[in-house]
C-alpha positions, -999 to +999 in steps of 0.1 A: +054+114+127+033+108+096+011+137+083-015+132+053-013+148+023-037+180+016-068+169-010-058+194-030-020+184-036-036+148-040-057+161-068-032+188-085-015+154-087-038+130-101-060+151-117-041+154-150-040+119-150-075+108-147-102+110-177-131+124-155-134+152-129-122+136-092-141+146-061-124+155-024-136+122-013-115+103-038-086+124-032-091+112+004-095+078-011-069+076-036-045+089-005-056+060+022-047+034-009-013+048-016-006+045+025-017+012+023+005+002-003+040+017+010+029-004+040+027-034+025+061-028+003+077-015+038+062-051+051+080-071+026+113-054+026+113-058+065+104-097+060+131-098+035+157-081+058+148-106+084+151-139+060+114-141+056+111-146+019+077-156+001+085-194-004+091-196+036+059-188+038+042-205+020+059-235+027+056-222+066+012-223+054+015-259+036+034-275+069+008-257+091-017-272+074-002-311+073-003-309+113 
């Protein structure tokens, strides 16, 4: 089970690291983009695992494309 990160850990976090003031609903925001990201690099390790590697794909794109 997954649980979201509270807005105001989010911001405690970033905060310091940001020249301007940052609102609840960028907290929210900035939260959604970091899940999206560990989902893609949890994608690619799992494609790697399985012998998926980047070149097989796009080589899997450019044969798809020759039929």
């Amino acid at each position: 089970m997954r649980t979201r990160a509270n807005t105001g850990d989010v911001l405690a976090f970033w905060q310091p690291r940001s020249t301007r003031r940052l609102r609840d609903c960028e907290a929210r925001q900035i939260t959604s983009n970091m899940d999206g990201f560990i989902h893609v690099l949890l994608d690619w390790e799992k494609k790697e695992r399985s012998g998926i590697t980047p070149d097989k794909i796009v080589d899997s794109d450019a044969n798809d494309k020759e039929e």
